[in-house]
DRENDREN-938573 format. One line per 8 residues: for each residue x, y, z of C-alpha. Coordinates in nm, 2 decimals. Example, Ala and Ser with C-alpha at 12.3 -4.5 7.8 and 13.67 -1.06 7.14 Angstrom:
REM DRENDREN-938573
1.23/-0.45/0.78  1.37/-0.11/0.71 $
//
This chain:
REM DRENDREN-938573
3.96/2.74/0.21  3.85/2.80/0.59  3.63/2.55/0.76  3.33/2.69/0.83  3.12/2.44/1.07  2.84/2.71/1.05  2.77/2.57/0.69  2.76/2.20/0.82 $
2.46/1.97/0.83  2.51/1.75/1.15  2.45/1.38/1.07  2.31/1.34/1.41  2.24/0.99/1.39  2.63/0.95/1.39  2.66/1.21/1.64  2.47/1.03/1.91 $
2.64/0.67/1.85  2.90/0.85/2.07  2.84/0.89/2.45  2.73/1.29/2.57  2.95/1.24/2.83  3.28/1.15/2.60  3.15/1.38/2.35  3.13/1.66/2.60 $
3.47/1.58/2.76  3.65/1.61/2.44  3.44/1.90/2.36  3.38/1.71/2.03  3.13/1.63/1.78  3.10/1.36/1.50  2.94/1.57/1.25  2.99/1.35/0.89 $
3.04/1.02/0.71  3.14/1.09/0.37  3.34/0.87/0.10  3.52/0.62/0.39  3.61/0.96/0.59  3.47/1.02/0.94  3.46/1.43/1.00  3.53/1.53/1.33 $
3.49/1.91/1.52  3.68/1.95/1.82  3.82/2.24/1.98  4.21/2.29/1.95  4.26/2.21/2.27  4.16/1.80/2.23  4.19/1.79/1.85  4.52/1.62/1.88 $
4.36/1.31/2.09  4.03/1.32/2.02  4.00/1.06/1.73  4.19/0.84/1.98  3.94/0.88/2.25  3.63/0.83/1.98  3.79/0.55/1.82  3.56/0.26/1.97 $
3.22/0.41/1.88  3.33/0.51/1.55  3.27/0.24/1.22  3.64/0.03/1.16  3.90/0.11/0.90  3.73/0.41/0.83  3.99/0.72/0.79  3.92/1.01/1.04 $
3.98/1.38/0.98  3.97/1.63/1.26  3.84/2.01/1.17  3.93/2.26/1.47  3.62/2.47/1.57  3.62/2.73/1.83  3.53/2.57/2.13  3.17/2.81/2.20 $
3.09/2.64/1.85  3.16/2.29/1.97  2.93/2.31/2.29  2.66/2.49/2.13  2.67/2.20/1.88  2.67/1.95/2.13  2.35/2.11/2.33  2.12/2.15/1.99 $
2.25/1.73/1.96  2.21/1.57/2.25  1.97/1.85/2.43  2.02/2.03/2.82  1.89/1.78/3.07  1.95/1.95/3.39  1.76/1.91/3.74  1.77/2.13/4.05 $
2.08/2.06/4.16  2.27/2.16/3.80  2.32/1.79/3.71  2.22/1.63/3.44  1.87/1.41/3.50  1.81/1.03/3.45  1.56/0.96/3.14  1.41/0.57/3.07 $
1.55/0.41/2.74  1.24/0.49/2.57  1.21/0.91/2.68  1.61/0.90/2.53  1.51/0.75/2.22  1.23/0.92/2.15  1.36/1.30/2.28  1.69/1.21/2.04 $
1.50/1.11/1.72  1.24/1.47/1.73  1.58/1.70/1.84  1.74/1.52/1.57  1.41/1.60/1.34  1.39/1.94/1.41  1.82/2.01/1.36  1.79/1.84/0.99 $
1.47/2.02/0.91  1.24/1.66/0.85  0.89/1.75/0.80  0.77/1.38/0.87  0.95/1.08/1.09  0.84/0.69/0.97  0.94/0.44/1.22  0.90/0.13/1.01 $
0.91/-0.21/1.16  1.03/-0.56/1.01  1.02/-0.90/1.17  1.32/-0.84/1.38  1.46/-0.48/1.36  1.32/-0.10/1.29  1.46/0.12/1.06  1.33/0.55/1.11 $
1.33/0.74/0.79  1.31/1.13/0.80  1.11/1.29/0.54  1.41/1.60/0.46  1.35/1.86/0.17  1.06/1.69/0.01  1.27/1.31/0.02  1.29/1.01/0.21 $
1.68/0.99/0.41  1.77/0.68/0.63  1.82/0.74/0.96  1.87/0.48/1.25  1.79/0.11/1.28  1.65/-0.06/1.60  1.55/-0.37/1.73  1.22/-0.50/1.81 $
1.28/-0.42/2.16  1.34/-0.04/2.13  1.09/0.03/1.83  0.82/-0.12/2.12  0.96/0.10/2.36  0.93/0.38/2.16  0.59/0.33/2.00  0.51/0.31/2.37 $
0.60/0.63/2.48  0.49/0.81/2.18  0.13/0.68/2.19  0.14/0.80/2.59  0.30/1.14/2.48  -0.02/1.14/2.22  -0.30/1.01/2.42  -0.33/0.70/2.25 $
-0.50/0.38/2.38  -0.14/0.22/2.44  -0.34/-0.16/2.46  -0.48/-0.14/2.13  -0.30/-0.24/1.85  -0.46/-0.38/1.64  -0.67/-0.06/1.47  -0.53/0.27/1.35 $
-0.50/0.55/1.58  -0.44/0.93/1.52  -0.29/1.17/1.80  -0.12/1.49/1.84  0.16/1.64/2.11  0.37/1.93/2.16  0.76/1.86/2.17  0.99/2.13/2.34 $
1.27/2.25/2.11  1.59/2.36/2.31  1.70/2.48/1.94  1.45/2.68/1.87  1.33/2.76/2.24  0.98/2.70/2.19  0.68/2.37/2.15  0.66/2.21/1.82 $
0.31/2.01/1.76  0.35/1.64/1.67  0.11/1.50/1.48  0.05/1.15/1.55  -0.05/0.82/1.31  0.00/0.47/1.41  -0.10/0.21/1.17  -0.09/-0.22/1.23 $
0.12/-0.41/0.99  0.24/-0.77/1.01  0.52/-0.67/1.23  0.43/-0.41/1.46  0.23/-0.09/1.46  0.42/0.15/1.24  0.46/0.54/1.35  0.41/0.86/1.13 $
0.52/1.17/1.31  0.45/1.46/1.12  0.63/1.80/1.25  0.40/2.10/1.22  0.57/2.44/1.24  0.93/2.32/1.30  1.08/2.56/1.01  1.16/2.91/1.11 $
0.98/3.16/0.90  1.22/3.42/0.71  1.23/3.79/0.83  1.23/3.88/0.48  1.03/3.74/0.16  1.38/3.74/-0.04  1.46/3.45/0.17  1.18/3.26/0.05 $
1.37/3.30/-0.32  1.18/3.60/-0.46  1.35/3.86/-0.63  1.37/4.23/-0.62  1.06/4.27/-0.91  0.88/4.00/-0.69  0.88/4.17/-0.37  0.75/4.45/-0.46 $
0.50/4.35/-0.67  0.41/4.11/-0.34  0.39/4.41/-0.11  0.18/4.63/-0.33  -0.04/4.38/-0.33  -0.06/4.31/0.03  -0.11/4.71/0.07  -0.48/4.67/-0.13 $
-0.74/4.67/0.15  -0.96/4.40/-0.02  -0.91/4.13/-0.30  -0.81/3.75/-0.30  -0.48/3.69/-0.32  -0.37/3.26/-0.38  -0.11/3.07/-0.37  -0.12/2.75/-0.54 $
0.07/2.44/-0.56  0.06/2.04/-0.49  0.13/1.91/-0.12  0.46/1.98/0.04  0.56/2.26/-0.19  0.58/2.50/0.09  0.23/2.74/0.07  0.18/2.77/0.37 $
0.55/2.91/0.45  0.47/3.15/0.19  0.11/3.24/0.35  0.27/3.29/0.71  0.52/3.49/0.51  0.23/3.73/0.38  0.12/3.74/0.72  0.44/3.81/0.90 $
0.46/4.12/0.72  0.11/4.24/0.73  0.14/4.22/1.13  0.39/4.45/1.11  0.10/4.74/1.10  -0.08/4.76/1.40  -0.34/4.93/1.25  -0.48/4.61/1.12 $
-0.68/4.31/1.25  -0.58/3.98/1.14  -0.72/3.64/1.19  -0.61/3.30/1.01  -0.84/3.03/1.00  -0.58/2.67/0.99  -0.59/2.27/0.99  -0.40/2.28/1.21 $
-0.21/2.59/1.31  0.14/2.58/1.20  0.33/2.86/1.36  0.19/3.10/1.66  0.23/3.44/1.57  0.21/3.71/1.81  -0.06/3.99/1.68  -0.27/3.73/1.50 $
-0.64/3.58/1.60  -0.53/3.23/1.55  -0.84/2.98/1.50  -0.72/2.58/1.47  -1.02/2.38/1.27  -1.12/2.08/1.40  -1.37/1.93/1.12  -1.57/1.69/1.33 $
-1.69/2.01/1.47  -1.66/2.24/1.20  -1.56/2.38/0.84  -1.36/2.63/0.69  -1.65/2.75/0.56  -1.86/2.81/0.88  -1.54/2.91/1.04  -1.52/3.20/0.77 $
-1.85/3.29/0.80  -1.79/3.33/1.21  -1.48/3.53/1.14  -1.64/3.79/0.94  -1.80/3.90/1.24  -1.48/4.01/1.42  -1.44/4.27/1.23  -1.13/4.14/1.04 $
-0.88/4.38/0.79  -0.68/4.03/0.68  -0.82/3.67/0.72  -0.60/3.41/0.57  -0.78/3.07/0.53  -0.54/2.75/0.52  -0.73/2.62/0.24  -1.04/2.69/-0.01 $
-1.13/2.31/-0.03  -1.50/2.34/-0.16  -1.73/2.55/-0.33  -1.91/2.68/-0.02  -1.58/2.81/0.08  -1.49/2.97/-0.20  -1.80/3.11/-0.26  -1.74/3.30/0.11 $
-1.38/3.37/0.06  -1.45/3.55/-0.28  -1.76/3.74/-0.10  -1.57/3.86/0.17  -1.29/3.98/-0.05  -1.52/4.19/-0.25  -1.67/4.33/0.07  -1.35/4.49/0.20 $
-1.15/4.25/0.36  -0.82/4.13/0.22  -0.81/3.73/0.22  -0.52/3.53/0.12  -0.54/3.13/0.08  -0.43/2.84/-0.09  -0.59/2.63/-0.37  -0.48/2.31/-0.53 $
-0.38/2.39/-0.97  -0.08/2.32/-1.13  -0.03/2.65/-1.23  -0.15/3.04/-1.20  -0.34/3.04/-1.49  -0.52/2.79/-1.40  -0.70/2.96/-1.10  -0.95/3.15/-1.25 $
-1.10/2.87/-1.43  -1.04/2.63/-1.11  -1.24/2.92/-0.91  -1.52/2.96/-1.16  -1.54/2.52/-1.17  -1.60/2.54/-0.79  -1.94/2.77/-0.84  -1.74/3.15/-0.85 $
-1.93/3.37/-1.08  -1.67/3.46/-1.36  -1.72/3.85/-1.32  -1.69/3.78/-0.96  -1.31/3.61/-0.97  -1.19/3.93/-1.21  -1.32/4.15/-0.94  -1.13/4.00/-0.66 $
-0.85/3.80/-0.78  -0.57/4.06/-0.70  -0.23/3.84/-0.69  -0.16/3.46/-0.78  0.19/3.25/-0.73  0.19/2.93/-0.82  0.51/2.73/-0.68  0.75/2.42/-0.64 $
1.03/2.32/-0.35  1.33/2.19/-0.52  1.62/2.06/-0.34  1.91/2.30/-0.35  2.25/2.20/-0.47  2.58/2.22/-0.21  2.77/2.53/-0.27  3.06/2.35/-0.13 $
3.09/2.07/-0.38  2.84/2.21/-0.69  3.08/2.16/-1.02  2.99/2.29/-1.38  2.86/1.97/-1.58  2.71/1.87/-1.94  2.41/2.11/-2.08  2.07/1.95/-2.05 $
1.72/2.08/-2.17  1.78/2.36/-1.93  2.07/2.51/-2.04  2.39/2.51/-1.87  2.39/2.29/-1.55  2.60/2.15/-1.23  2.64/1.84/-1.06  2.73/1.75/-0.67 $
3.01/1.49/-0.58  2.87/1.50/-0.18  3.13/1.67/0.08  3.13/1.69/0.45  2.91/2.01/0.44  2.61/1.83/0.30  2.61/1.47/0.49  2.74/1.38/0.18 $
2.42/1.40/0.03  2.47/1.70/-0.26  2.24/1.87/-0.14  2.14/2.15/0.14  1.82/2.28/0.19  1.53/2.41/-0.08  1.46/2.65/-0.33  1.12/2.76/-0.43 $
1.04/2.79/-0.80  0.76/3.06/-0.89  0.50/3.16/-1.17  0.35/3.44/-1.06  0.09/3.63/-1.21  -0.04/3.99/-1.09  -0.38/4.04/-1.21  -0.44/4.36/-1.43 $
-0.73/4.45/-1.64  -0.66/4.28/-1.94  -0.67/3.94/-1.73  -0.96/4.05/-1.58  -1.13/4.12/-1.90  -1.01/3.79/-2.02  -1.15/3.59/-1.74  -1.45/3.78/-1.78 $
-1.50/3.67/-2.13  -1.38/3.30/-2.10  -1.06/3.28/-2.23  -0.85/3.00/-2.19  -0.51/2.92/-1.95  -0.36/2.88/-2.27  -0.48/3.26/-2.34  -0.36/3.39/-2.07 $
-0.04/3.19/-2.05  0.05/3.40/-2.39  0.01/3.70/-2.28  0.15/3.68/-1.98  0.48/3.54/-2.18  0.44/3.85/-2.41  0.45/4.10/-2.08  0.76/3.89/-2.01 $
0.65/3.74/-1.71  0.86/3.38/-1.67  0.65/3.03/-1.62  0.72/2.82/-1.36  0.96/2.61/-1.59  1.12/2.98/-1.70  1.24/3.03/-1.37  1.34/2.66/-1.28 $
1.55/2.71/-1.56  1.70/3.00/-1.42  1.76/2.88/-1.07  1.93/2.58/-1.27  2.19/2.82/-1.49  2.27/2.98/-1.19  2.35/2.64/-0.99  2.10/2.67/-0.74 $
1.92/2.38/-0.81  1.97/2.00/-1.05  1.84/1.99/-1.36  1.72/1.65/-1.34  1.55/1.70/-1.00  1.40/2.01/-1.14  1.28/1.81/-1.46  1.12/1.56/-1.20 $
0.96/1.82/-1.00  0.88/2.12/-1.31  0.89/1.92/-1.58  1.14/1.88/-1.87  0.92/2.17/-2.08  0.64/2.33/-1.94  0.34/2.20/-2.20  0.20/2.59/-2.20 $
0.58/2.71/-2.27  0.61/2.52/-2.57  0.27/2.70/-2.69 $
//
């Protein structure tokens, strides 16, 4: 089989231990550490010395394989890792210890697609863990020195009081990506511990959002049955699901698409405002000013077609959101239930009239992230509650990990009359859940199962994440 470097996760922790200047003179890149074998791409011009040149800042007795990549591949590589630092002249500029460090860990964030950075300290050292597709991944170690350095710079960077250490603090800054040619927004979270103020980085808006909704892991029937809804000029339309399982992706999603008539005004209320979006009336909410709900309330004046509202957090808000959706404006948020049949009641348990939510609930998805298996090393294994299933050994694709990337698990539920006369007369999730299994539409753990026969995800990750049977499934 051909290599394809395309597919490769870059360990860029192991990257950077080599030099930019050797790594950029042998126009390679060390990419993987998997099973005792160090993976190196070089171009075929230096693959035949290259390990020999790398050998001192690689670990000892460690075997080394060489993969030849074209050399365009290997440089464009080596810019996302170690960055373009160039000055007037065309040479490269001089950066402090500390700007290094700390440029290196967020490029290395955004290339492995962390959501969250923990720099941790201990009574002599400082370990950074990257939050990456929902779980916690070791990443570098420091000493004292460095993490003091670092915590330094970032609390500058955020506008932190850099002499106080001994209370909390909360910042935010915007971070350049070369990658993705644009400024990510840091959040910012130092805490005191017995060893040293701990660091929380949480990066807002660093995923690319998909062109198409496929990409998200719909299918055909999905799709449309999304944009049919999205073409109704008023209504509600949720998505629900605990933190971290991607709704907001999905909401931007939504919105992506809707900008793509010019015909309509569109305004998105956030906390905080994840991805800038050309087209869009963009409003960040800063609570110690405001609400969502008195944020809503301004919005409805500027004549809005679509507003989507990061969040219906409290009865006030809901109460607005469900108003304005019955009033001719099409509003899509987010709202925190297990599952889809769950909204209505959630909705009516927040202060909603019940005849109210069947005349302007229009669409509902409920959804999970699981982490996807490796293609390159997935294998068939034993049967478990889910039917047939596979198993990863790790490979040099996936970091060795078995994994790469995630997939979202949906429920969705389209709203027709006979759910609106339902939650009109009070029937139950359990209700609804039946007859939405007798029109054939699949529960959340229906499709789980699914993605698991067809080896995109693990059966017992998705039994940690789903569940091993949904409770209403059994019903």
């Amino acid at each position: 089989m051909n290599f394809d470097f395309s597919q490769v996760a870059i360990d860029t922790a192991l990257a950077l231990k080599v030099p930019m200047t050797i790594a950029k003179r042998n126009c390679a890149i060390v990419f993987a550490h998997v099973k005792g074998v160090i993976h190196i791409a070089a171009s075929e011009d230096t693959a035949g010395e290259v390990k020999y040149s790398l050998l001192r800042y690689l670990p000892e007795h460690d075997s080394i394989s060489v993969e030849i990549v074209e050399t365009e591949t290997i440089k464009n590589s080596l810019n996302k890792v170690y960055g373009k630092r160039v000055n007037r002249d065309g040479g490269l500029t001089e950066e402090s210890t500390a700007v290094r460090m700390v440029r290196e860990l967020l490029s290395s964030a955004i290339i492995n697609k962390a959501s969250d950075i923990h720099l941790e300290p201990s009574d002599t050292s400082s370990r950074c863990r990257m939050r990456v597709d929902g779980a916690m991944q070791s990443h570098s170690q420091y000493d004292s020195a460095d993490h003091h350095q670092m915590v330094s710079r970032i609390k500058v960077l955020a506008d932190l009081n850099i002499s106080e250490r001994r209370l909390p603090q909360d910042g935010k800054f915007s971070f350049y990506s070369e990658l993705q040619s644009r400024s990510i927004d840091i959040r910012v979270a130092s805490i005191p511990t017995k060893h040293g103020e701990k660091i929380t980085l949480r990066l807002i808006g660093a995923m690319e959002l998909p062109d198409k909704l496929e990409s998200l892991g719909f299918d055909e029937k999905s799709v449309k049955s999304i944009h049919e809804n999205l073409k109704i000029a008023q209504g509600l339309v949720l998505v629900t699901g605990p933190t971290g399982s991607g709704k907001s992706t999905t909401l931007y999603s939504f919105l992506k698409h809707l900008r793509k008539s010019e015909d309509l005004s569109l305004i998105s209320l956030e906390d905080p405002v994840e991805y800038e979006m050309a087209g869009v009336t963009q409003v960040g909410i800063d609570h110690q000013r405001t609400s969502f709900s008195r944020a809503l309330r301004s919005a409805l004046r500027h004549d809005p077609d679509v507003i989507l509202v990061g969040e219906i957090r409290d009865a006030e808000t809901a109460s607005i959101a469900v108003r304005a959706a019955l009033t001719g404006h099409l509003v899509l948020s987010t709202l925190h239930t297990n599952s889809a049949v769950t909204v209505p009641q959630r909705l009516v348990d927040m202060g909603v009239p019940a005849y109210l939510v069947a005349s302007t609930l229009n669409l509902v998805i409920s959804q999970r992230l699981v982490k996807k298996l490796c293609k390159h090393c997935q294998k068939e294994t034993d049967a478990t509650s889910y039917g047939r299933s596979y198993r990863t050994d790790g490979c040099k694709y996936c970091m060795g990990s078995g994994y790469a990337g995630r997939a979202a698990v949906y429920e969705i539920m389209e709203i027709d009359n006979t759910i609106r006369r339902m939650v009109v007369s009070g029937q139950s999730e359990i209700d609804l859940h039946r007859y939405l299994q007798k029109n054939k539409v699949r529960s959340l753990w229906q499709e789980g199962k699914k993605k698991v026969n067809e080896g995109v995800i693990d059966a017992v990750i998705a039994e940690r994440v789903i569940g091993r049977v949904d409770g209403l499934t059994q019903l």
